[in-house]
PDB file of N, CA, C and O in Angstrom:
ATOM      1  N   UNK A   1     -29.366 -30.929  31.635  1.00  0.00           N
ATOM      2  CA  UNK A   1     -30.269 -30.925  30.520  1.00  0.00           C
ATOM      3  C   UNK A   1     -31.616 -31.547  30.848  1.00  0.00           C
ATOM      4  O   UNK A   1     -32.354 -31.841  29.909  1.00  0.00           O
ATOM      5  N   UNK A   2     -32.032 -31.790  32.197  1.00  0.00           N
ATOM      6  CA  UNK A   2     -33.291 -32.852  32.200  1.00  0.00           C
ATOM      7  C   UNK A   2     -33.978 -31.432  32.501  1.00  0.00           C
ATOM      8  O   UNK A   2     -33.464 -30.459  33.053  1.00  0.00           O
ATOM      9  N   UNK A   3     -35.658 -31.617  31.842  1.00  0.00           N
ATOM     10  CA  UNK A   3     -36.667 -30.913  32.065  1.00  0.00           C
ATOM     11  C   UNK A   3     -36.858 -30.739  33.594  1.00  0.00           C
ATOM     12  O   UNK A   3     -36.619 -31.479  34.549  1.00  0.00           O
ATOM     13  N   UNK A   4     -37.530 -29.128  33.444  1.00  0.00           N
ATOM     14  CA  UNK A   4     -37.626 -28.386  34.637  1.00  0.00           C
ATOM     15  C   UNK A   4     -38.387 -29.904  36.020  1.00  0.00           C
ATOM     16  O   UNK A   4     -38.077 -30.206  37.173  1.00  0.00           O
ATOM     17  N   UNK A   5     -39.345 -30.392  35.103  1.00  0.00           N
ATOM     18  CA  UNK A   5     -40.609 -31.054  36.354  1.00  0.00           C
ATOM     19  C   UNK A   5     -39.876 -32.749  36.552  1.00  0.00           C
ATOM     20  O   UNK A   5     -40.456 -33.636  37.178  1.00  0.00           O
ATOM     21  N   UNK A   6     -38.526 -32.925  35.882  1.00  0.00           N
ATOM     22  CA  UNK A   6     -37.614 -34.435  36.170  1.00  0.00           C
ATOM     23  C   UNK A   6     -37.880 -34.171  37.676  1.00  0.00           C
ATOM     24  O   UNK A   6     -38.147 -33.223  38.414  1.00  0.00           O
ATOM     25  N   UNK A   7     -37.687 -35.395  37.735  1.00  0.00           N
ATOM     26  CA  UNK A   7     -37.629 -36.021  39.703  1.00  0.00           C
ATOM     27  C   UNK A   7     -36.085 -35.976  39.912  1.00  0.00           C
ATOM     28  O   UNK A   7     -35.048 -36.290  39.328  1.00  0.00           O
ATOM     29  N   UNK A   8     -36.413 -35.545  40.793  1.00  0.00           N
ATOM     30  CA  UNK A   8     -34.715 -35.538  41.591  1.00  0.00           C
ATOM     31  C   UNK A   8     -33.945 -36.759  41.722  1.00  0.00           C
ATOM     32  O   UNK A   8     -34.486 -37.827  42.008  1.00  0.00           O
ATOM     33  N   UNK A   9     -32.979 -36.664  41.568  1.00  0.00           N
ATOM     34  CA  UNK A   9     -31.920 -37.736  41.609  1.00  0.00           C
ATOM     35  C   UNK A   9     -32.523 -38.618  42.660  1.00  0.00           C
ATOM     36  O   UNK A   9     -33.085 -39.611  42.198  1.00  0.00           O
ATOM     37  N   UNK A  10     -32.536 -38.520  43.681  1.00  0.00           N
ATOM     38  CA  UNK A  10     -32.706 -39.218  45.139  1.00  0.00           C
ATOM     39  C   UNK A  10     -33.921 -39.770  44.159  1.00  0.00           C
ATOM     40  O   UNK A  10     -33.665 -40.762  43.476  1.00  0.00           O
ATOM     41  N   UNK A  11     -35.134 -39.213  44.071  1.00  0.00           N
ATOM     42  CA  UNK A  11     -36.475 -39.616  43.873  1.00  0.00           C
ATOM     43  C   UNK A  11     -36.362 -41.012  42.259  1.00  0.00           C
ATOM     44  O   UNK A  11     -37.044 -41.992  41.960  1.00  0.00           O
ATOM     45  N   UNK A  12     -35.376 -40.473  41.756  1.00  0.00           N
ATOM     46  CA  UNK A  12     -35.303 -41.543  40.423  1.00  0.00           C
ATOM     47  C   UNK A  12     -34.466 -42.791  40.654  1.00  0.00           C
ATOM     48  O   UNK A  12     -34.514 -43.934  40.199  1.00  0.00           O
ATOM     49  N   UNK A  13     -33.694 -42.174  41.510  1.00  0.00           N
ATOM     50  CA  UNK A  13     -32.904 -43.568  42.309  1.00  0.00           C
ATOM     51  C   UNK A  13     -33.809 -44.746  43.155  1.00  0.00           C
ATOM     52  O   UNK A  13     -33.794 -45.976  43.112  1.00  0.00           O
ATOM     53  N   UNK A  14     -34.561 -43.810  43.903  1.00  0.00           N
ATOM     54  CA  UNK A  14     -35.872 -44.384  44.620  1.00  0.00           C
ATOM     55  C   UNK A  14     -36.518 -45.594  43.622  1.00  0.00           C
ATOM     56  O   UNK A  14     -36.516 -46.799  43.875  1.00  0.00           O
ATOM     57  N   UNK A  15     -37.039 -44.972  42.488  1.00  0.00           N
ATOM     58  CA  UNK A  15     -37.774 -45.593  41.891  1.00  0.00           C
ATOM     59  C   UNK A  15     -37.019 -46.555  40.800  1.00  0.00           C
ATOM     60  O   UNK A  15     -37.678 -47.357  40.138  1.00  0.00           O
ATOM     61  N   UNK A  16     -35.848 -46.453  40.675  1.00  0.00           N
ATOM     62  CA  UNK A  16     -35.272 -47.329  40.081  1.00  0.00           C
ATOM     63  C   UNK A  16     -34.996 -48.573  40.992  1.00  0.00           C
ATOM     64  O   UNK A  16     -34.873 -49.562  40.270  1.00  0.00           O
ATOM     65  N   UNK A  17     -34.908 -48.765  41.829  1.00  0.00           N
ATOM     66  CA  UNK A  17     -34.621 -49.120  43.212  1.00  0.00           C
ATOM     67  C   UNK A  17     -35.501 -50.052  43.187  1.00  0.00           C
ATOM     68  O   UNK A  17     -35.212 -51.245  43.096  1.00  0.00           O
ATOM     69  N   UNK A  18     -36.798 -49.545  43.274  1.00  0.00           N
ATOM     70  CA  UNK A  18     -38.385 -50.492  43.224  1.00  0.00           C
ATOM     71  C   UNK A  18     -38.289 -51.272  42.133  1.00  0.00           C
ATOM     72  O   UNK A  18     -38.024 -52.474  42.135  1.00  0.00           O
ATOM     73  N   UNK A  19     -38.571 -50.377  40.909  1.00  0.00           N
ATOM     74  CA  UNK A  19     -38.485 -51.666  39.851  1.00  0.00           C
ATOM     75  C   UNK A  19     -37.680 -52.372  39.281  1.00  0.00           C
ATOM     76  O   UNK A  19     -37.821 -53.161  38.346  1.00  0.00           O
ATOM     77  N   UNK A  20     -36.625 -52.011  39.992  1.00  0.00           N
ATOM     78  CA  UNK A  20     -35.647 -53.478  39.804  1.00  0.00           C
ATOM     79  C   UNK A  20     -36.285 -54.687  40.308  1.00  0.00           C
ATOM     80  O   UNK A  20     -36.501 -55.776  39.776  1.00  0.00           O
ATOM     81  N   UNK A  21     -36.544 -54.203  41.519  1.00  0.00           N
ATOM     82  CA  UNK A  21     -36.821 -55.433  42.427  1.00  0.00           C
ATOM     83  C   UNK A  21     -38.058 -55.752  42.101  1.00  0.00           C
ATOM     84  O   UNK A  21     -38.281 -56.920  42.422  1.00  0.00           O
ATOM     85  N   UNK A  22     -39.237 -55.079  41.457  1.00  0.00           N
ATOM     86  CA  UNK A  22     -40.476 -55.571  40.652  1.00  0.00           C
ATOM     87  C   UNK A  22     -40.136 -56.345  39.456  1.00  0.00           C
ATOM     88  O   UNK A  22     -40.970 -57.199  39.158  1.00  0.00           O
ATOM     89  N   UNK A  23     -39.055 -56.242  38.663  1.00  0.00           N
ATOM     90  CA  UNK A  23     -38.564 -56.498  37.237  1.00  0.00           C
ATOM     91  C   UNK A  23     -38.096 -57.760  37.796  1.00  0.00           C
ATOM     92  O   UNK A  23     -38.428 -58.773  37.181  1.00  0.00           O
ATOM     93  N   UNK A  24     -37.567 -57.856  38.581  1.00  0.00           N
ATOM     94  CA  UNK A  24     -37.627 -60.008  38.829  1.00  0.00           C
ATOM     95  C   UNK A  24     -38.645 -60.515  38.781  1.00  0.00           C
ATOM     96  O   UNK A  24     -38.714 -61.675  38.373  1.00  0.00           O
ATOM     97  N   UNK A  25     -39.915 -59.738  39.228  1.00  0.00           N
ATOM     98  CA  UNK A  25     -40.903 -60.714  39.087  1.00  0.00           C
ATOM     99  C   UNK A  25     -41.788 -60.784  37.614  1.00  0.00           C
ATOM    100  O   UNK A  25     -42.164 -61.759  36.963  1.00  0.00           O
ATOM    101  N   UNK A  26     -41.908 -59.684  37.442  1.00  0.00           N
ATOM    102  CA  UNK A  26     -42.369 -59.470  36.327  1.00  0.00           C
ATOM    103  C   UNK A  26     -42.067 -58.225  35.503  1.00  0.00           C
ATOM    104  O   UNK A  26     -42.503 -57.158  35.935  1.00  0.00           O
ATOM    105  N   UNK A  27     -41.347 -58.235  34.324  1.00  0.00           N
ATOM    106  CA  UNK A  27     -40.134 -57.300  33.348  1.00  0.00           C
ATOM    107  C   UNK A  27     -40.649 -56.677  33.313  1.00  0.00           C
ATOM    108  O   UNK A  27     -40.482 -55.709  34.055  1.00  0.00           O
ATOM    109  N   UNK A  28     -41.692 -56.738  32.417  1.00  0.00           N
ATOM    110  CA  UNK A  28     -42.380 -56.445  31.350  1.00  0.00           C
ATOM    111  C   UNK A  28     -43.680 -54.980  32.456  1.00  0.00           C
ATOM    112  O   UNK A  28     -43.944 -53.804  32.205  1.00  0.00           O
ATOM    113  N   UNK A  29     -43.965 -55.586  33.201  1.00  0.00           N
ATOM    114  CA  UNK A  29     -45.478 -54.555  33.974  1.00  0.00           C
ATOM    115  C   UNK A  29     -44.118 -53.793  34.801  1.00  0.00           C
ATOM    116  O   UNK A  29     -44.656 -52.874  35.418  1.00  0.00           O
ATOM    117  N   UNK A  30     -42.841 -53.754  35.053  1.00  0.00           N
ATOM    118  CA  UNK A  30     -42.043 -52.855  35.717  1.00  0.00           C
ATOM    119  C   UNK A  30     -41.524 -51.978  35.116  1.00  0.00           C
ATOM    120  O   UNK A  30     -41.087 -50.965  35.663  1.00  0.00           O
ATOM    121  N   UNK A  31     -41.461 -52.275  33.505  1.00  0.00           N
ATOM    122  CA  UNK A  31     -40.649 -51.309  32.595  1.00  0.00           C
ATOM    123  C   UNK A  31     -41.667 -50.622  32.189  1.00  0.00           C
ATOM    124  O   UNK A  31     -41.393 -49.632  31.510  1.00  0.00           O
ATOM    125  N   UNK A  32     -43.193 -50.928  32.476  1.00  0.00           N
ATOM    126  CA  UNK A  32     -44.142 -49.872  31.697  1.00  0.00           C
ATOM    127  C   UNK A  32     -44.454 -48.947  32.983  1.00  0.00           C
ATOM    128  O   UNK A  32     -45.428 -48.209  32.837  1.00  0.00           O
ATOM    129  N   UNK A  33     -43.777 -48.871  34.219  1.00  0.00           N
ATOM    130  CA  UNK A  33     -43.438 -48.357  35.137  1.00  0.00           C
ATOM    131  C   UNK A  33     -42.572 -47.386  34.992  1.00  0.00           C
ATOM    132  O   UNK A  33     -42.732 -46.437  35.761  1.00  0.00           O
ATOM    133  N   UNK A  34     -41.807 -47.331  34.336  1.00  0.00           N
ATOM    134  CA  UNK A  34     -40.732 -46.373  34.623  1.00  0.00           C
ATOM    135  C   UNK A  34     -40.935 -44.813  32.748  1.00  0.00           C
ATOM    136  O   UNK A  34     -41.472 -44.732  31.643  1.00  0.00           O
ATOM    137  N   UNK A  35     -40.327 -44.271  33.394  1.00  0.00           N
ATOM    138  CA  UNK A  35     -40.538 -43.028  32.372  1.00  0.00           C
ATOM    139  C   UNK A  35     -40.207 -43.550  31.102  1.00  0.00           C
ATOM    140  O   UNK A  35     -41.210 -43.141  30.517  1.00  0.00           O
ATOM    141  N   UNK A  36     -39.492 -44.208  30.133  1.00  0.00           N
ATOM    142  CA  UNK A  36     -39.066 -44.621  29.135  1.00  0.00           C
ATOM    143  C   UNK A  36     -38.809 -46.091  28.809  1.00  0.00           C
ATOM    144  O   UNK A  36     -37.871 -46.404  28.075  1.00  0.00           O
ATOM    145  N   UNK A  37     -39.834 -47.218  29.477  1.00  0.00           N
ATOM    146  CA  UNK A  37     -39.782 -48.530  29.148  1.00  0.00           C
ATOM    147  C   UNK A  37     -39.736 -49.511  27.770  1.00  0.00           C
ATOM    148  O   UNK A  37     -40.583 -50.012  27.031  1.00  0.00           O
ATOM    149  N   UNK A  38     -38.737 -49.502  27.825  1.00  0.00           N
ATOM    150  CA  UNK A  38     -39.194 -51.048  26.822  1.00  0.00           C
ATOM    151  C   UNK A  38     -38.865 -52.068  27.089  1.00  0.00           C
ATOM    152  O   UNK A  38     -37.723 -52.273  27.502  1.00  0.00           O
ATOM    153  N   UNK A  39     -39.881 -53.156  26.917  1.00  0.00           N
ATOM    154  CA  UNK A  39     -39.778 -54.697  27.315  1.00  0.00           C
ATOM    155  C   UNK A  39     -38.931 -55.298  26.694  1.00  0.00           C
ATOM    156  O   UNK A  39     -38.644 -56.365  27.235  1.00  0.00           O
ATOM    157  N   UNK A  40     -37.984 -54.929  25.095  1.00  0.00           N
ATOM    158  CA  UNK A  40     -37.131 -55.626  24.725  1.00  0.00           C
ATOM    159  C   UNK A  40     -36.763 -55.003  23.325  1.00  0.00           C
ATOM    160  O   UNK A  40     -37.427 -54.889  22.294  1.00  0.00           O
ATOM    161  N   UNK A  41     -35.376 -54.611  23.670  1.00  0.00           N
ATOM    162  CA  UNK A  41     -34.889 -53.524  22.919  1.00  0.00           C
ATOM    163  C   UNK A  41     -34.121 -54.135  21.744  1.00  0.00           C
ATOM    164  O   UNK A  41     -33.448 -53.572  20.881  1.00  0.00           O
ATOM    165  N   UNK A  42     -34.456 -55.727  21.974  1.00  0.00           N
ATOM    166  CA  UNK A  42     -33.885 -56.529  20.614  1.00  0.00           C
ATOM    167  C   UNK A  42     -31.958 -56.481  21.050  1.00  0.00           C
ATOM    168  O   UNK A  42     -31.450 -56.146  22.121  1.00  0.00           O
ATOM    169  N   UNK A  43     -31.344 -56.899  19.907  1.00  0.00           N
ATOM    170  CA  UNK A  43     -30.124 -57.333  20.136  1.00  0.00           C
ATOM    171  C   UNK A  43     -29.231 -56.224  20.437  1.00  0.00           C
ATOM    172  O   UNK A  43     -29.061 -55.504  19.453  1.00  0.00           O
ATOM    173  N   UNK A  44     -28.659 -55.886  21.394  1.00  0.00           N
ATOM    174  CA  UNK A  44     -28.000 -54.864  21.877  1.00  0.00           C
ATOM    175  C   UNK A  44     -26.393 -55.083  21.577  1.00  0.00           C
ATOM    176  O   UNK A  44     -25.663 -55.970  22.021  1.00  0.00           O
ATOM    177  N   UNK A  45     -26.136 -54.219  20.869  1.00  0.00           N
ATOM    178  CA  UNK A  45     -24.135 -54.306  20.653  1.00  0.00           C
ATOM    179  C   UNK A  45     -23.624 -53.879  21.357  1.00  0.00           C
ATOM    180  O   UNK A  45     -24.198 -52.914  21.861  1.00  0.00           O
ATOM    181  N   UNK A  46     -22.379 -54.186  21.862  1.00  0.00           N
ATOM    182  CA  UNK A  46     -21.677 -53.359  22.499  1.00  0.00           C
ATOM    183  C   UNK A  46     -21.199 -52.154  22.023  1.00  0.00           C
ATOM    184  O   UNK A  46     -21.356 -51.952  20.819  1.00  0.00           O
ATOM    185  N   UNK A  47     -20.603 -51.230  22.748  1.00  0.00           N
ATOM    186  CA  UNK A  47     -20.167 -49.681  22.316  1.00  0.00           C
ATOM    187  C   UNK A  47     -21.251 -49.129  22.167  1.00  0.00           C
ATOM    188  O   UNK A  47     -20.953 -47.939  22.064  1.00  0.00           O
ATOM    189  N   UNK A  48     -22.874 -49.269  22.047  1.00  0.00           N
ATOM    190  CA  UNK A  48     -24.287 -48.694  21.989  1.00  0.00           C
ATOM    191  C   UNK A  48     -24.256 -48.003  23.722  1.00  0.00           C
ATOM    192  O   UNK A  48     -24.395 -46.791  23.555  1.00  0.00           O
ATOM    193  N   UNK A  49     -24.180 -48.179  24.675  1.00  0.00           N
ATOM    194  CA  UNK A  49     -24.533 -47.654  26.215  1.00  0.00           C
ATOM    195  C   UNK A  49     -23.344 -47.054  26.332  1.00  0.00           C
ATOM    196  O   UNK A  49     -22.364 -47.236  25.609  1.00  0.00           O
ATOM    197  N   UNK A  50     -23.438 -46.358  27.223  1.00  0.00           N
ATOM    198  CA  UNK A  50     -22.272 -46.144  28.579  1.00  0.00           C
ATOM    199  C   UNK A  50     -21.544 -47.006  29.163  1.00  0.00           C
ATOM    200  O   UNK A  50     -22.262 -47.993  29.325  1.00  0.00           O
ATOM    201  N   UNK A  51     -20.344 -47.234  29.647  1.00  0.00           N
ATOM    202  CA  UNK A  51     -19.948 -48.230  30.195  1.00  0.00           C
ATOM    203  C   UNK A  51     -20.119 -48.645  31.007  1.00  0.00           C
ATOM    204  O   UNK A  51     -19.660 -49.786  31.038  1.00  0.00           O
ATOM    205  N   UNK A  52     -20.944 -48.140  32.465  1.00  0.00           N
ATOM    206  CA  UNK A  52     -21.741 -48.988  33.252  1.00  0.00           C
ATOM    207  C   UNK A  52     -22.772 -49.564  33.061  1.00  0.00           C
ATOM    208  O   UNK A  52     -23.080 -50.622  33.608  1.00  0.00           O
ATOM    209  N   UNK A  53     -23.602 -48.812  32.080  1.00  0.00           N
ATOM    210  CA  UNK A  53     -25.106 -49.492  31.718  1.00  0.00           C
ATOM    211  C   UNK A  53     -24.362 -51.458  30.791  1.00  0.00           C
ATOM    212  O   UNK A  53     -24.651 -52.631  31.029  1.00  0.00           O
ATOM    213  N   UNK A  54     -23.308 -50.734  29.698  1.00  0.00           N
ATOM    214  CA  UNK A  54     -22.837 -51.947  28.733  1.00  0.00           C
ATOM    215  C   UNK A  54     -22.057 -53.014  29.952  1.00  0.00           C
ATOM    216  O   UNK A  54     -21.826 -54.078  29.378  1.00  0.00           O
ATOM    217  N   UNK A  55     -21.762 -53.053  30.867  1.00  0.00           N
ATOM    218  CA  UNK A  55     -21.217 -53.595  31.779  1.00  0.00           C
ATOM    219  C   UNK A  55     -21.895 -54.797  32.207  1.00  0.00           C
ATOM    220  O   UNK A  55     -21.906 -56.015  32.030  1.00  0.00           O
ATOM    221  N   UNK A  56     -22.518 -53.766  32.928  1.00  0.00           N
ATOM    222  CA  UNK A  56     -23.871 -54.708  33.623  1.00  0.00           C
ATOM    223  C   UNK A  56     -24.560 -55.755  32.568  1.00  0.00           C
ATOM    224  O   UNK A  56     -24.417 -56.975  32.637  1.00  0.00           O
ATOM    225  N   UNK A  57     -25.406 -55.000  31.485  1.00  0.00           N
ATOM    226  CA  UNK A  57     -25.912 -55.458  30.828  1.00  0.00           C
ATOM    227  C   UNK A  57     -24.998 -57.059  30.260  1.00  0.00           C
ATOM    228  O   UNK A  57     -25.439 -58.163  30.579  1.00  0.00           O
ATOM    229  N   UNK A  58     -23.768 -56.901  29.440  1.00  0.00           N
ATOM    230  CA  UNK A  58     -23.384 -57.934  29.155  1.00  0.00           C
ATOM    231  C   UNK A  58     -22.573 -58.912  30.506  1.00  0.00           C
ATOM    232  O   UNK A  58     -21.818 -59.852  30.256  1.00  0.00           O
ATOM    233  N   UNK A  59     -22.904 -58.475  31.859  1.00  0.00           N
ATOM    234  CA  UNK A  59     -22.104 -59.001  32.923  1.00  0.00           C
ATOM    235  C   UNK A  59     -22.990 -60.384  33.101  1.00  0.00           C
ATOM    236  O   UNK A  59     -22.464 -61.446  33.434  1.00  0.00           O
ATOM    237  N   UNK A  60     -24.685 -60.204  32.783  1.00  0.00           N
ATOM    238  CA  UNK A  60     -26.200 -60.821  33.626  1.00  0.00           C
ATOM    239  C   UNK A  60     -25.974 -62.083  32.512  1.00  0.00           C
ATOM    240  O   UNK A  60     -25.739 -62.076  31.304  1.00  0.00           O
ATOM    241  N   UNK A  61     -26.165 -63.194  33.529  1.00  0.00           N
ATOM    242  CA  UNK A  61     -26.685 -63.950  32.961  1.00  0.00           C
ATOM    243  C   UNK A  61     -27.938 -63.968  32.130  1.00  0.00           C
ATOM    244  O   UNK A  61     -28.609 -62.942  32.016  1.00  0.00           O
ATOM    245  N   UNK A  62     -28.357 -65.345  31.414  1.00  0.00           N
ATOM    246  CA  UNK A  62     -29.196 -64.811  30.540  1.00  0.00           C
ATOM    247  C   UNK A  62     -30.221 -65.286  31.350  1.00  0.00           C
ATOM    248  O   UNK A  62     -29.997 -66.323  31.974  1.00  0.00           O
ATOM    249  N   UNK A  63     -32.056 -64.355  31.553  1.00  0.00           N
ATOM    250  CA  UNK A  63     -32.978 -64.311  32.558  1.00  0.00           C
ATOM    251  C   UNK A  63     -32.806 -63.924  34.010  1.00  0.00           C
ATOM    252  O   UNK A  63     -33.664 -64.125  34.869  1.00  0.00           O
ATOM    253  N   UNK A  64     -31.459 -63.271  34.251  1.00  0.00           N
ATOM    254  CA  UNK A  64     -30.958 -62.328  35.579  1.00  0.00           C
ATOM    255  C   UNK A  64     -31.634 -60.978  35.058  1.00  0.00           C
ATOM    256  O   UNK A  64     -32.029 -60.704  33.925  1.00  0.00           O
ATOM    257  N   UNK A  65     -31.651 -60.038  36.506  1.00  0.00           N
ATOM    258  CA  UNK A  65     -32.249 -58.880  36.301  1.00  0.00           C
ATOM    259  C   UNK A  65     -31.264 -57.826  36.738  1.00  0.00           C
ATOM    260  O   UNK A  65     -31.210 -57.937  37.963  1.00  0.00           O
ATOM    261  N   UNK A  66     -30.286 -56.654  36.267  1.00  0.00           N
ATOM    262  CA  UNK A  66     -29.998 -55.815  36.939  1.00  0.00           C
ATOM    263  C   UNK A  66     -29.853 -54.660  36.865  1.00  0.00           C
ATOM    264  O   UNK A  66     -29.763 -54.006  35.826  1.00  0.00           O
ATOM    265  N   UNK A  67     -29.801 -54.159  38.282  1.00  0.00           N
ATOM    266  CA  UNK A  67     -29.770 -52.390  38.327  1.00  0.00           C
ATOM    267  C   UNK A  67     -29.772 -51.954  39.519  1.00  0.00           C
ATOM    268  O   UNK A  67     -28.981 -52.623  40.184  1.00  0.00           O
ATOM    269  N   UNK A  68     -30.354 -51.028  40.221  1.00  0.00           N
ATOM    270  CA  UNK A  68     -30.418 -49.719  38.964  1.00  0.00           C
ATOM    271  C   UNK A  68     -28.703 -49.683  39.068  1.00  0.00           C
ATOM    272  O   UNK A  68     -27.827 -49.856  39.915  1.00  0.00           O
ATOM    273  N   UNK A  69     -28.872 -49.245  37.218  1.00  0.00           N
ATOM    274  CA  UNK A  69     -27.571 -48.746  36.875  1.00  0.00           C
ATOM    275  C   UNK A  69     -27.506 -47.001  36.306  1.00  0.00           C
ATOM    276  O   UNK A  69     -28.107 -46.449  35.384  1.00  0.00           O
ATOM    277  N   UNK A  70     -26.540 -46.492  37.271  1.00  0.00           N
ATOM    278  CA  UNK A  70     -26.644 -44.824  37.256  1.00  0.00           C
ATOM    279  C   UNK A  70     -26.189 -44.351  35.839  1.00  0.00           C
ATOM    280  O   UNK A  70     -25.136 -44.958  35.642  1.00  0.00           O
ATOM    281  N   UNK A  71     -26.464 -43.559  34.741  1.00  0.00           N
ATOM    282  CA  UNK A  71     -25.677 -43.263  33.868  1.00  0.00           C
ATOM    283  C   UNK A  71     -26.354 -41.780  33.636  1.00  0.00           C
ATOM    284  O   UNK A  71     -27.510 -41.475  33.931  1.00  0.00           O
ATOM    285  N   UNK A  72     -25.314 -40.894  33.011  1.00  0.00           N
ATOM    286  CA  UNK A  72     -25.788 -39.736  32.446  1.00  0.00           C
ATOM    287  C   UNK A  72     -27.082 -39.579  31.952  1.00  0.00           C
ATOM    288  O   UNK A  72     -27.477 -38.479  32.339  1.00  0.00           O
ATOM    289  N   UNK A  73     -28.364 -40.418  30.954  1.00  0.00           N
ATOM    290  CA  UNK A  73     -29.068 -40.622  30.738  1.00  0.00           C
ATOM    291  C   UNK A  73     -30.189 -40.856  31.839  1.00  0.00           C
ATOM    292  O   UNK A  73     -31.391 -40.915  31.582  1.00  0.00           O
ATOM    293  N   UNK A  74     -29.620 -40.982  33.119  1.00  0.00           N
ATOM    294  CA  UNK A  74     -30.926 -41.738  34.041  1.00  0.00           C
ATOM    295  C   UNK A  74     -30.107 -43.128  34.540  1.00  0.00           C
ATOM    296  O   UNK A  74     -28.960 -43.515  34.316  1.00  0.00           O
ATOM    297  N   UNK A  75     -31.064 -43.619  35.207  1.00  0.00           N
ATOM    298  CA  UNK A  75     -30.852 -44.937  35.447  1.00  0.00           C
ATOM    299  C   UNK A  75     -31.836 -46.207  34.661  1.00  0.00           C
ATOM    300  O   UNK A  75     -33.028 -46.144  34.361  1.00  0.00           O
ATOM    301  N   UNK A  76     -30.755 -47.474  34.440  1.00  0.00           N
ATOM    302  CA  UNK A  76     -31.301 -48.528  33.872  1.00  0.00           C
ATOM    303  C   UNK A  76     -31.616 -49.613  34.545  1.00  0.00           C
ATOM    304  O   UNK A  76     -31.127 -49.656  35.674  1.00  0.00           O
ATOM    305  N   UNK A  77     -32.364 -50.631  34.182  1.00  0.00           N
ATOM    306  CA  UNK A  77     -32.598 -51.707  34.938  1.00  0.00           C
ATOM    307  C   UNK A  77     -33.092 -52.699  33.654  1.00  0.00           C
ATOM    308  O   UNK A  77     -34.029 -52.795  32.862  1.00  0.00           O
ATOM    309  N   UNK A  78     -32.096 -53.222  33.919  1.00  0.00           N
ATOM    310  CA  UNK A  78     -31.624 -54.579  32.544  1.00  0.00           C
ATOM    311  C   UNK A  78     -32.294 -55.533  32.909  1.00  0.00           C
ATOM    312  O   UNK A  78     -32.345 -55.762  34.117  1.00  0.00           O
ATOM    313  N   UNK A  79     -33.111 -56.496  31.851  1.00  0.00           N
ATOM    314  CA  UNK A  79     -33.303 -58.207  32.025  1.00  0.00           C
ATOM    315  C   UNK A  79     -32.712 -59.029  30.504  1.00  0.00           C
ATOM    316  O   UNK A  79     -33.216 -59.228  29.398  1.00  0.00           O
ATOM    317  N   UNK A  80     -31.355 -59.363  31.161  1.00  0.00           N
ATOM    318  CA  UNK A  80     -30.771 -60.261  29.722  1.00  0.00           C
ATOM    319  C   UNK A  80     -31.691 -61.432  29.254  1.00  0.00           C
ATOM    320  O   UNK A  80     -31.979 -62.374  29.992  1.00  0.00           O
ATOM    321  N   UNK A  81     -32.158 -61.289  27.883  1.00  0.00           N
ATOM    322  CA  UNK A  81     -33.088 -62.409  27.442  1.00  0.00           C
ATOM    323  C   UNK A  81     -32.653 -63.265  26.503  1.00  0.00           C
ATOM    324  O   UNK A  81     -33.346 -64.205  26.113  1.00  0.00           O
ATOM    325  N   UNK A  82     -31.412 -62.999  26.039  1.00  0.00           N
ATOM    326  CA  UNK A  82     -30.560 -64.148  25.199  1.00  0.00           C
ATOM    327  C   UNK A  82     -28.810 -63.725  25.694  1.00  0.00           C
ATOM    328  O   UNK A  82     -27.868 -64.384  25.253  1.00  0.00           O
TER     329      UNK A  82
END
């Protein structure tokens, strides 16, 4: 279902890849990096993600960064803030 001009798997992996490792330093200028960023998606429930994205996400300590996490949707790259 992803549009004809999506980046190839390899190429979104790539770049998930980077701003993970940019998103330690700074969240916020890495998520306005990526195709669908937000700096803070407010209180997240469980059963809302996929189970690798909900995994990860509630695995991170709070101010840890992680990813990329692969899911049907794309890949994510989490920063737990509470």
């Amino acid at each position: 279902g992803a549009p004809r001009d999506a980046r190839t798997r390899d190429a979104a992996l790539a770049l998930a890849t980077k701003l993970t490792k940019d998103a330690k330093e700074d969240f916020a200028a890495a998520a306005k990096q990526g195709d669908v960023g937000l700096t803070d998606a407010g209180k997240m429930q469980r059963n809302v993600l996929e189970p690798a994205p909900e995994y990860t996400l509630f695995s991170l300590d709070v101010g840890e960064v992680g990813g990329p996490v692969d899911s049907p949707r794309g890949f994510y790259v989490f920063k737990r803030i509470d």
